[in-house]
GUMI-757826 format. One line per field, with one value per residue (C-alpha): residue number from 1; residue in three letters; x negated, y negated, z negated. Coordinates in steps of 0.05 Angstrom, whole numbers. Each point is the difference from the previous one (the first is absolute). Example, Ala and Ser with C-alpha at 12.3 -4.5 7.8 and 13.67 -1.06 7.14 Angstrom:
residues 2
nr = 1; 2
rest = ALA; SER
c1 = -246; -27
c2 = 90; -69
c3 = -156; 13
***
This chain:
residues 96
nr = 1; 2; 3; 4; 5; 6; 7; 8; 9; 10; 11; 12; 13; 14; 15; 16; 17; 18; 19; 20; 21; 22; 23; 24; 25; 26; 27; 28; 29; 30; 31; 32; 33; 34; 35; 36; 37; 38; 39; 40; 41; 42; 43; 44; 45; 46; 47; 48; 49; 50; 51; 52; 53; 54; 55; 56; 57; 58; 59; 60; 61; 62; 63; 64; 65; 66; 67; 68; 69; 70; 71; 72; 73; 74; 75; 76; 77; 78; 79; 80; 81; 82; 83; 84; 85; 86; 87; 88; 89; 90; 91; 92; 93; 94; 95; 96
rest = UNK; UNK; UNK; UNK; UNK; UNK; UNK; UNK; UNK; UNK; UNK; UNK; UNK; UNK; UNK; UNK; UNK; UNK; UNK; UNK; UNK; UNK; UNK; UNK; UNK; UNK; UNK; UNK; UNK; UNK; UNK; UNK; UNK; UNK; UNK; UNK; UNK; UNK; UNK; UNK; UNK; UNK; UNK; UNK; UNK; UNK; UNK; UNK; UNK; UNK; UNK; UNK; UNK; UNK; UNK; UNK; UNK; UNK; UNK; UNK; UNK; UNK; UNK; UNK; UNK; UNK; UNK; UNK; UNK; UNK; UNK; UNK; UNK; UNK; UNK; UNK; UNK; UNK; UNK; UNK; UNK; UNK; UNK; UNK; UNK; UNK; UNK; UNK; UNK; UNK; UNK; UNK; UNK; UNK; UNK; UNK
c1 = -107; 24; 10; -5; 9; -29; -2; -21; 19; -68; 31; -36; -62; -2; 11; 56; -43; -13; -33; -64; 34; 32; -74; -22; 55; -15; -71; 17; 46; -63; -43; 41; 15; 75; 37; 51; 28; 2; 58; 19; 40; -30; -44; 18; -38; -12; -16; 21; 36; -50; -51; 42; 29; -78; -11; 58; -21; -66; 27; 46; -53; -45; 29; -8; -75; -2; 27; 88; 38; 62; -8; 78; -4; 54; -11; 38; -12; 29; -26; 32; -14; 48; -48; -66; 2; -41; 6; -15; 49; 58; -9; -2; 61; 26; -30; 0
c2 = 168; -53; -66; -24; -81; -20; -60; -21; -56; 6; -40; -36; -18; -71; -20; -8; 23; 67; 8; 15; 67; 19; -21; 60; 44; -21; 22; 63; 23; -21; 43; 60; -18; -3; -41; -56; -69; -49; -49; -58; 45; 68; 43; 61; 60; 56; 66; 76; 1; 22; -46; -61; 23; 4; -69; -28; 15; -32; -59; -3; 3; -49; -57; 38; 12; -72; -18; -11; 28; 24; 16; 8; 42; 9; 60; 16; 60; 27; 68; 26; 70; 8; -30; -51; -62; -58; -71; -40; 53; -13; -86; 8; 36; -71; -41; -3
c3 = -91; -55; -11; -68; -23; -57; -47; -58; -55; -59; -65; -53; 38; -15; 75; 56; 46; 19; 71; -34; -22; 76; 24; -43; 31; 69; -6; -32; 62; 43; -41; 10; 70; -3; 54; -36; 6; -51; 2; -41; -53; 5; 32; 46; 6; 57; -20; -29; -63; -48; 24; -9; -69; -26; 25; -23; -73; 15; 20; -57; -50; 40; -45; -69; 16; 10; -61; 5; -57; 46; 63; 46; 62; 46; 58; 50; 48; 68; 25; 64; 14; 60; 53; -6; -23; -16; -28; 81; 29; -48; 12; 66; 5; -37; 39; 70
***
């Protein structure tokens, strides 16, 4: 299992705001039934490897099909192989 956090900066779309975009990205994992959170910088992604890769390209074009000139991406991902894992298991080793 992997986690994968993703996030996005689209350039040049003539507006500060982009939730409109991570809206699109949000209903994209729902579609393809992947478990994530979104937090206020990011969003982080449960699944295997080659899944989350795939999606990850999706939502980095998500702004271009909407219309942005430059899109930034930053990805980040942590696959454990030595036992299971998952995103609750790893904060609630944090957080007690």
């Amino acid at each position: 299992m992997s986690i994968l956090e993703i996030n996005f900066v689209p350039v040049g779309t003539g507006s500060a705001s982009y939730s409109s975009f991570v809206q699109e990205a949000v209903e994209l994992l729902n579609t393809r039934g992947l478990k994530y959170t979104v937090t206020p910088t990011s969003t982080v992604i449960e699944g295997n490897t080659k899944e989350l890769m795939k999606v990850a390209e999706e939502i980095h074009n998500i702004p271009f099909k909407d219309g942005a000139m430059r899109v930034v991406t930053n990805i980040m991902i942590d696959e454990r192989r030595d036992k299971p894992d998952n995103m609750e298991k790893r904060v609630s080793e944090v957080i007690s």
